[in-house]
N, C-alpha and C positions, 0 to 999 in steps of 0.2 A: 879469308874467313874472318880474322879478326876486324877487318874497315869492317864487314859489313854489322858482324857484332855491334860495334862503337856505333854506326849507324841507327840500327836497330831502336840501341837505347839513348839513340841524341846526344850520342857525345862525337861529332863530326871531326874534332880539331885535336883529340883524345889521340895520345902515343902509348906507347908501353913496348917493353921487351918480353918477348916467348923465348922460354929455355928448355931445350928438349937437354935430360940428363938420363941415367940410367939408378937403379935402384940405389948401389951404394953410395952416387955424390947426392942423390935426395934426402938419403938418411944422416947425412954430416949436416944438411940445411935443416934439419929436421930438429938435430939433436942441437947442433949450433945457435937456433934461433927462438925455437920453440919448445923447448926440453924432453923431446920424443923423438926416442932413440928407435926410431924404425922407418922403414920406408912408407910412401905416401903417395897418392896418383898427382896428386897438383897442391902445389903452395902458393902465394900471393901473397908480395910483398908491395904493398902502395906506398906510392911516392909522397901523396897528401895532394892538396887541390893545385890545380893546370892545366897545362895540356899534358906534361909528362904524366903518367898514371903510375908506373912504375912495371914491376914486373912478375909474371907469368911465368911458373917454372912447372914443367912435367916431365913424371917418369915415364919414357917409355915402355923400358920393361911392364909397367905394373901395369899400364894403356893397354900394352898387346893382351896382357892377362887376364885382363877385364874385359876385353871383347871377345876372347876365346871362350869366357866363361857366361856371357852374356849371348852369344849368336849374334855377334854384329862387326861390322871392319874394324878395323883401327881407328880408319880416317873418323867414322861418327864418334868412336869412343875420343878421341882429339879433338873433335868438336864437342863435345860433352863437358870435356873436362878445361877446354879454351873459355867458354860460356861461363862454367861453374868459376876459373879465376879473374875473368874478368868484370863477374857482378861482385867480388870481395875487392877488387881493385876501386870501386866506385859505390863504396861503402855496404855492399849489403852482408849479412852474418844469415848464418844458420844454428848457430853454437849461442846457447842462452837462452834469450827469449823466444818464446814461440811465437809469439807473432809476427818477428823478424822471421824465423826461419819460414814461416807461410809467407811471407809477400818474396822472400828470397824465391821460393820454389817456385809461385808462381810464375815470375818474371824467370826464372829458368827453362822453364816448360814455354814458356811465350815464346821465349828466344829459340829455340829448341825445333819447335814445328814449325818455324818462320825459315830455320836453317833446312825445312826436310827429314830432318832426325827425330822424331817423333815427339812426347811431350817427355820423358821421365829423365829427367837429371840425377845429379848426385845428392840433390835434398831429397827427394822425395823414395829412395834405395834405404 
């Protein structure tokens, strides 16, 4: 799922690491990195420009949580939440400007129906 991601958005030659974690080692990354001391569905830490992009980290626990509470698998909520860190990995933001956060969601909803999971990401929630 993530080639075809990298695909998608023409980055063909694009690496990164996926970190599946569970709620309390998301909350140490959380509090560690970004001063928010609670759990989170996905982080994204970029590498800066190359082929390394850097990496992708989700909670499970809070995946399953959000799909139970949403009517949907895990696996799209995984895909949802792959999508949503791999467009921060390649610079897009939702946090600030708004008109970042509208070309983000857009291009997440692109992504999104392209993958079969329909259009609504974690911008546009």
């Amino acid at each position: 799922m993530a080639e075809r991601i990298l695909s998608d958005l023409g980055c063909h030659d694009g690496e990164l690491s996926i970190v599946l974690l569970d709620d309390d080692d998301i909350q140490h990354l959380n509090r560690d990195h970004l001063s928010r001391d609670y759990p989170t569905n996905v982080l994204a830490f970029p590498m800066g420009d190359g082929p390394l992009l850097g990496d992708v980290v989700i909670s499970t626990e809070t995946a399953q949580r959000e799909a139970n509470e949403s009517g949907i698998t895990l696996e799209e909520d995984l895909g949802i939440l792959l999508v949503h860190g791999i467009l921060h990995l390649l610079g897009y933001d939702h946090e600030g400007v708004p008109e970042e956060a509208t070309r983000m969601e857009s291009k997440e909803q692109e992504i999104l129906v392209r993958l079969g999971f329909g259009g609504t990401g974690l911008v546009g929630k």
